[in-house]
C-alpha positions as CSV (number, residue, x, y, z in Angstrom):
1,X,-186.1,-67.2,60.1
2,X,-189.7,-68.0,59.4
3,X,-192.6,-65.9,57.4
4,X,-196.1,-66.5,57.3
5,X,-197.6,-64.4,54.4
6,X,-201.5,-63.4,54.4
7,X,-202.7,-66.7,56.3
8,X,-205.8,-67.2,56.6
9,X,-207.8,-69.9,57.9
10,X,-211.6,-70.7,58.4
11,X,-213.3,-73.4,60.3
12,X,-216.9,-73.4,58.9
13,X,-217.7,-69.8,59.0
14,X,-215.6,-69.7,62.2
15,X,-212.1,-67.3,60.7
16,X,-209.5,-68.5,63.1
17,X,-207.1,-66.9,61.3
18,X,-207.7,-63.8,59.0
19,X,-205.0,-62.8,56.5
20,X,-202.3,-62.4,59.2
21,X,-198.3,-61.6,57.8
22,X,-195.9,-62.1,60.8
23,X,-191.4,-63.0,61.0
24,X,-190.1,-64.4,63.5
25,X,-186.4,-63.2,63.3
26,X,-183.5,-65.7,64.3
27,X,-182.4,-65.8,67.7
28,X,-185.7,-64.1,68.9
29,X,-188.8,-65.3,71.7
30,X,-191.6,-64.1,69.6
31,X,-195.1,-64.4,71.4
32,X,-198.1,-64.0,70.0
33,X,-200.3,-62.8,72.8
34,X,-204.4,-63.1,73.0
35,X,-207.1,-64.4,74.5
36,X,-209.0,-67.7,74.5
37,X,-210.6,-68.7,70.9
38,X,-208.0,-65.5,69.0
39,X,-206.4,-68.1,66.9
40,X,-203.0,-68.9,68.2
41,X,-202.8,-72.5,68.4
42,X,-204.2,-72.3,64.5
43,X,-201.1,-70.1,63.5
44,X,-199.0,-72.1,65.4
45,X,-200.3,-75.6,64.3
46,X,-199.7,-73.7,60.4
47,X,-196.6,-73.1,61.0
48,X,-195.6,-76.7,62.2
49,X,-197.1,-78.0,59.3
50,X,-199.8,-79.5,61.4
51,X,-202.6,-77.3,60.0
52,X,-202.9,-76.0,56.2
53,X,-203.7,-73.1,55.5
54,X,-206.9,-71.6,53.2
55,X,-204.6,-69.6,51.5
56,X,-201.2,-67.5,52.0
57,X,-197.4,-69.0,52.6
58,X,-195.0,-70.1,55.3
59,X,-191.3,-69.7,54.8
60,X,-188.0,-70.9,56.8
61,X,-184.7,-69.6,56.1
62,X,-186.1,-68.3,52.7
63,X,-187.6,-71.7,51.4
64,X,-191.1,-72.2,51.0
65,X,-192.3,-74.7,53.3
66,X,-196.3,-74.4,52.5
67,X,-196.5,-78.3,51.6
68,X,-193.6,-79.7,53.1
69,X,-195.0,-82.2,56.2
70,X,-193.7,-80.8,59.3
71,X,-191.0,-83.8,59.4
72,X,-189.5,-82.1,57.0
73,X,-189.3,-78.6,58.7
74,X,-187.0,-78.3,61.3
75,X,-189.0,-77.7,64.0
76,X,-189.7,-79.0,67.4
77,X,-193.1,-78.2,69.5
78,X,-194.4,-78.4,72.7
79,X,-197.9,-78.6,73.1
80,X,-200.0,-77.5,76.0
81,X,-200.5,-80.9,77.2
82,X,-197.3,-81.7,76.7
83,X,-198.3,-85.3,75.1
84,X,-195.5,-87.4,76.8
85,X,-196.0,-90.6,75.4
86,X,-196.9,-93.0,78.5
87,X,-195.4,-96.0,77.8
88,X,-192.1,-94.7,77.3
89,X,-189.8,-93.8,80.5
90,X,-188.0,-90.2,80.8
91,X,-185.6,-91.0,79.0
92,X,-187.0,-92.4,76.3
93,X,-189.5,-89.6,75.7
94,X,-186.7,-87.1,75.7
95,X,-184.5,-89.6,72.7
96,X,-187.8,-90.2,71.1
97,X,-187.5,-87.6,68.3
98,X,-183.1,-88.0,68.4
99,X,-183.8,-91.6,67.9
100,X,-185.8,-90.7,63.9
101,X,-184.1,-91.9,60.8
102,X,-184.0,-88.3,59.6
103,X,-181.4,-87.1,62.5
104,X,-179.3,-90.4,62.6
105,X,-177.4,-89.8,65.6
106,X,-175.8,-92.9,67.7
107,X,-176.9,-93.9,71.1
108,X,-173.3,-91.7,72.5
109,X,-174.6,-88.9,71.0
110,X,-178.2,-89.2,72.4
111,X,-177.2,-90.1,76.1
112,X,-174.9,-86.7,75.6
113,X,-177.4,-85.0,74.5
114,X,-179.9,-85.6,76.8
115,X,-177.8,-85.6,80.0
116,X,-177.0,-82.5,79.1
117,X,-180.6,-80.8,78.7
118,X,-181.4,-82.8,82.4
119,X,-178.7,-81.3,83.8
120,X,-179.7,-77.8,82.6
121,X,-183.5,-78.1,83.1
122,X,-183.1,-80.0,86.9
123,X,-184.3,-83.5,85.7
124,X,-181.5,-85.8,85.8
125,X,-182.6,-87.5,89.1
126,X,-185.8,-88.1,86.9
127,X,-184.5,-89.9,83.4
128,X,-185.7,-93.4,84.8
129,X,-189.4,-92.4,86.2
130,X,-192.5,-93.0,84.4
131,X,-193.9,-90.2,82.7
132,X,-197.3,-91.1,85.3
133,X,-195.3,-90.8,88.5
134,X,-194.6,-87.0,87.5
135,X,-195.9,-83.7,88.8
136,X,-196.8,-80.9,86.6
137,X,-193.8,-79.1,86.9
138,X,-191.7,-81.9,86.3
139,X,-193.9,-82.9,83.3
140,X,-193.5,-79.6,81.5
141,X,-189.3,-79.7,82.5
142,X,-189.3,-83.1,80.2
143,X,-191.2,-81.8,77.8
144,X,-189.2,-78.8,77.2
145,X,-186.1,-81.1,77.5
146,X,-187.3,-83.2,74.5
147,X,-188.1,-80.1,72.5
148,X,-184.5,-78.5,73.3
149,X,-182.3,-81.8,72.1
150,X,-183.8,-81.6,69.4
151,X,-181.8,-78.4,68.4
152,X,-184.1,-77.5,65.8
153,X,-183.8,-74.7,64.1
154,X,-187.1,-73.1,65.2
155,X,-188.6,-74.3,68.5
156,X,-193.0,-73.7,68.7
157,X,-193.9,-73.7,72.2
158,X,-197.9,-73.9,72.8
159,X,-198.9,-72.2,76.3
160,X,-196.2,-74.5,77.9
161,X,-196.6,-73.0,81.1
162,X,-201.0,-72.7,81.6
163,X,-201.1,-75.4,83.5
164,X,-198.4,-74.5,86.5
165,X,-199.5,-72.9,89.4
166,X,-198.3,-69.3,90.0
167,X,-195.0,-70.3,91.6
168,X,-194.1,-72.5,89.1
169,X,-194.4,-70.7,86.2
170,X,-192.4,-67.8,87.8
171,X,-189.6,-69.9,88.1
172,X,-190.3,-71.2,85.0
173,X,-190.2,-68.0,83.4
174,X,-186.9,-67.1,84.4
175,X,-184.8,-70.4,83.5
176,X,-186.3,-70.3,80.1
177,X,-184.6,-67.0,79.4
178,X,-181.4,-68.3,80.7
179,X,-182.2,-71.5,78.4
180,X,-182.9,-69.9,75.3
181,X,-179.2,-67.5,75.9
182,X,-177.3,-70.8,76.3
183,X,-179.1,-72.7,73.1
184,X,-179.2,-69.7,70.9
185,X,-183.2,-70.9,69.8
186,X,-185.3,-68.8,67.6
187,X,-188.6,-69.8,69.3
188,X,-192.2,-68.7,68.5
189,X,-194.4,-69.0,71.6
190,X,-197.9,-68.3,72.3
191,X,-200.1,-68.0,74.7
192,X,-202.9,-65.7,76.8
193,X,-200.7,-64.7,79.9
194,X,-199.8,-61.4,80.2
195,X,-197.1,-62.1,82.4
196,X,-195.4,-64.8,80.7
197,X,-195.3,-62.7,77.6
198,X,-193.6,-59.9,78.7
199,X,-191.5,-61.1,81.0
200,X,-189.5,-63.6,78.0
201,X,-190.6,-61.8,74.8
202,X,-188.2,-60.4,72.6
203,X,-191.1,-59.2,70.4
204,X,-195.0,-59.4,71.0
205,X,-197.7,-60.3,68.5
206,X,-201.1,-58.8,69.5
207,X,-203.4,-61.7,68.1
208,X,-207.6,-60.7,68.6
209,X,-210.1,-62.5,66.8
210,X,-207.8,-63.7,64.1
211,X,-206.6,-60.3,63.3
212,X,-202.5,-59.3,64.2
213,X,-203.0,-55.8,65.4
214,X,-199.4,-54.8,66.7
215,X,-196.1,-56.1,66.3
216,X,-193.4,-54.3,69.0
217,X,-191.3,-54.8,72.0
218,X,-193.3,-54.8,75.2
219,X,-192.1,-51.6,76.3
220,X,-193.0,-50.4,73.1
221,X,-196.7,-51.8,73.4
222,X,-197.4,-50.9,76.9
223,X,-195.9,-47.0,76.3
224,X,-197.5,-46.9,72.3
225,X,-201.0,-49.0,72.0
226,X,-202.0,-48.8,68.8
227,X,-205.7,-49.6,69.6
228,X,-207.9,-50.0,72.3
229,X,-207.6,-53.6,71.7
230,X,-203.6,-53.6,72.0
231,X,-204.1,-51.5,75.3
232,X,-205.9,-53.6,76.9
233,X,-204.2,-57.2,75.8
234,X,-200.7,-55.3,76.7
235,X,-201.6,-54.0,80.3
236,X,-202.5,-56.1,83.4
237,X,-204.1,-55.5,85.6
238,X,-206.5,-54.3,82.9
239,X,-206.9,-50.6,81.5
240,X,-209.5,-48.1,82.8
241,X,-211.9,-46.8,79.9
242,X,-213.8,-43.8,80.2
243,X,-216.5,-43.1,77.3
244,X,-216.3,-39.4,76.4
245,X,-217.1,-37.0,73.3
246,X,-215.2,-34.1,72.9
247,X,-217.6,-30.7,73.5
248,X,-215.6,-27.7,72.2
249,X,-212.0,-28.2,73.9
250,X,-212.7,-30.7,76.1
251,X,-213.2,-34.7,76.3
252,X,-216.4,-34.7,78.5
253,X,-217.9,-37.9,79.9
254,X,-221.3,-36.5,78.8
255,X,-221.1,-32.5,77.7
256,X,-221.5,-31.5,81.8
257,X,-219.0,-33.7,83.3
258,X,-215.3,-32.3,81.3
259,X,-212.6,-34.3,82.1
260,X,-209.7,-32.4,80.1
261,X,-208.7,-29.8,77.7
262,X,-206.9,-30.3,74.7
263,X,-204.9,-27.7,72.4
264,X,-205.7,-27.1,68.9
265,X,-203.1,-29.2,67.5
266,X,-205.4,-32.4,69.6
267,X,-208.6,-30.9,68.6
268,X,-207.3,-31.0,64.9
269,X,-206.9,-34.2,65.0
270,X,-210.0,-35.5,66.8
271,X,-212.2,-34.0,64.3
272,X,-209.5,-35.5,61.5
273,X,-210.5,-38.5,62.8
274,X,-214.4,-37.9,61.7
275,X,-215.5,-39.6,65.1
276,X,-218.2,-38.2,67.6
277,X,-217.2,-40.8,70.2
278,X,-214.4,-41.9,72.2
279,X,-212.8,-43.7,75.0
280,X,-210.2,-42.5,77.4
281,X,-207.9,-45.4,78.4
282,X,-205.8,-44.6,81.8
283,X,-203.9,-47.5,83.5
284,X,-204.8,-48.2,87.2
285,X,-200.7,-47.5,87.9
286,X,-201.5,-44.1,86.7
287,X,-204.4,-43.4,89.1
288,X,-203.5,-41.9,92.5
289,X,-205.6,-41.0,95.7
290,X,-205.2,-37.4,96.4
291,X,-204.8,-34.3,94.4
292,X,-200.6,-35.1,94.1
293,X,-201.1,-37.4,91.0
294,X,-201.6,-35.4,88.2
295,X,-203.1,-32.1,86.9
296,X,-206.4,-33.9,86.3
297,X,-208.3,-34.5,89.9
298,X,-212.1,-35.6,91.0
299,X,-214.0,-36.8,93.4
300,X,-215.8,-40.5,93.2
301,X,-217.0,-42.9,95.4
302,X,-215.2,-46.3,96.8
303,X,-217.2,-49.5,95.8
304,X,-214.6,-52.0,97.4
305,X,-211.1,-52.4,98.1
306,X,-208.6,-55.7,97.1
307,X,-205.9,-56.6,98.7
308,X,-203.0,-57.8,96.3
309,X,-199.7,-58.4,98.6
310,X,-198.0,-54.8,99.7
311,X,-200.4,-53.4,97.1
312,X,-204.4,-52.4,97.1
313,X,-207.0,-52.6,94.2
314,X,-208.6,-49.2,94.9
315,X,-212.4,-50.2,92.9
316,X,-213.6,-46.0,92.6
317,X,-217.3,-45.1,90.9
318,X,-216.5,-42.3,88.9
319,X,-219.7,-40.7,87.9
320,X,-221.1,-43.6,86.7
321,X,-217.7,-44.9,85.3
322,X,-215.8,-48.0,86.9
323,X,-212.4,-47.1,87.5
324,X,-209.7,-49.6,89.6
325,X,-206.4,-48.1,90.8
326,X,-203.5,-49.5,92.7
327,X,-201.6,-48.2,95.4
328,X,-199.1,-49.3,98.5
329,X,-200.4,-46.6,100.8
330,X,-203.0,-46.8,103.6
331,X,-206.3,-46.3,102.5
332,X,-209.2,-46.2,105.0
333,X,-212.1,-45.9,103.7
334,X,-215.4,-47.9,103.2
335,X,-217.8,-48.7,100.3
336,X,-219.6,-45.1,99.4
337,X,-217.1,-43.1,100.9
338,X,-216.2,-40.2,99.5
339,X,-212.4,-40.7,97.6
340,X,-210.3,-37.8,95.6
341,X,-208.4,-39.0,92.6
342,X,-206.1,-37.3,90.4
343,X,-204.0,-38.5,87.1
344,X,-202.0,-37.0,84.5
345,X,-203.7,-36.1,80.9
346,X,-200.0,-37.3,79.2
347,X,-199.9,-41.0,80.8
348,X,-204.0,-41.1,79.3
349,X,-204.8,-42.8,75.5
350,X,-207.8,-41.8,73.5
351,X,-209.1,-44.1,71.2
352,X,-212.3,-43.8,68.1
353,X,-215.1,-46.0,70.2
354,X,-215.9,-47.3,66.6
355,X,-213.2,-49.4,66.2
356,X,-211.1,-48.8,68.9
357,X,-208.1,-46.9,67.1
358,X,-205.8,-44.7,68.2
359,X,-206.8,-41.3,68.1
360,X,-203.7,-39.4,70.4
């Protein structure tokens, strides 16, 4: 559906954008997922036409659209603002782009098409309000209205649902799957909530610094991290990391503290990898209180303990090491108390702690 092709993008010596290649396939939610300042809105705004690029291509449906104006390129967006225009009513903001010379669609066709995206998106009590007398959630239902009449061939949604409090964007969440089955949309989203993303994703961008590090299903990135960076961006609440250096056949947080054994199939490839250092990445899921979670058990000490709902944020000092880890179970203990831990040495990642890359 659409191609960007070793885009790159500099503001000053700021590089918000460094020669990244990405598809978004028809029919597909493709988020690009990262934090604050990692250059999503930049790839996004290139791909509307918004921004141009230093160098590299975009394509749509197999045409070059590099220096067509973003008119011209079939495309709707919704920004994180939203940007309803004030003066206009509900209604009007939603025909505003149905109403351009380019579609040339009667006033039959418009009303049709927009009673039927308020009726699908909960709004048609609202199509004579002002745009001022709106909530948030209300605000971002128009604006995703007026991007879906549009029926464009690709739809560019900009962290549409930051600004909504929790229980907003979980219902949120789930009526824009249902929207995107009934419209058949290819849309390419973006934005830094873990949640968001793998809860509608089809496919997951990881975007860091500019850089595209992995492209893959979320299953696929939460089970398969191809970096420490991945692993961490992918998993919420965030990964545990453990610095350790492997001392004969065993990954050692310093060579008197061992943590595991590997084989000599592992240990061939550690020293392949011509690092002396290395990080252990475990997710706090994956950490249990008592010797029953794994093969791997210690002892630490408990710094404090949140409570999350049914579940606990276990905070652990491991020898030095900060480790969180979640759990429904009782757990009655106080800061400096002795705590037992235990996990499995097949649901842990090692990474190079030079740059981060998957070792095994």
């Amino acid at each position: 559906m659409v191609k960007l092709q070793n885009i790159r993008k500099s503001y000053g010596d700021v590089q918000a954008v460094r020669d990244l290649t990405l598809e978004v396939q028809e029919g597909e939610i493709f988020v690009l997922l990262g934090p604050t300042g990692a250059g999503k809105t930049t790839t996004l705004k290139i791909t509307a036409g918004l921004v141009k690029p230093d160098s590299g291509t975009i394509s749509m449906g197999g045409k070059d659209v590099t220096d067509v104006p973003p008119a011209f390129r079939d495309i709707s967006f919704v920004f994180e603002t939203y940007n309803l225009f004030p003066i206009y009513n509900v209604y009007d903001n939603i025909a505003f782009a149905l109403r351009s010379k380019l579609l040339q669609l009667s006033e039959d066709d418009i009303r049709r098409r927009i009673g039927d995206a308020a009726s699908d998106l909960h709004i048609a009590h609202l199509l004579e309000r002002e745009t001022k007398t709106l909530s948030g959630g209300e605000t971002q239902r128009v604006a995703l209205a007026r991007a879906l009449v549009r029926q464009a061939g690709l739809n560019l949604f900009d962290e549409p649902l930051s600004n909504l409090d929790l229980k907003l964007r979980e219902e949120l969440r789930v009526e824009f799957k249902a929207l995107h089955k009934k419209y058949r949309s290819t849309i390419f989203y973006v934005t830094h909530d873990h949640d968001s993303a793998v809860s509608i994703a089809s496919r997951i961008g990881i975007l860091h610094e500019g850089r595209l590090h992995q492209v893959d299903t979320p299953e696929n990135l939460i089970s398969n991290p191809s970096s420490m960076t991945v692993a961490s961006l992918i998993n919420y609440p965030a990964i545990n990391v453990m610095d350790c250096i492997l001392s004969g056949n065993q990954l050692c947080l310093d060579k008197k503290t061992p943590l595991m054994q590997v084989d000599s199939k592992e240990a061939g490839r550690i020293k392949d990898s011509d690092e002396t250092k290395f990080q252990i990445g475990i997710k706090p899921k994956n950490i249990k209180i008592g010797r029953k979670g794994g093969d791997l058990a210690f002892a630490g000490k408990v710094l404090h303990i949140e409570y999350q709902g049914y579940n606990k944020v276990v905070n652990v000092d491991f020898e030095g090491t900060p480790l969180r880890l979640i759990t429904n179970e009782s757990v009655h203990s106080d800061y400096g108390d002795r705590i037992e831990i235990s996990f499995k040495k097949s649901d842990t990642f090692l990474f190079a702690a030079s740059d981060g890359k998957r070792v095994l």
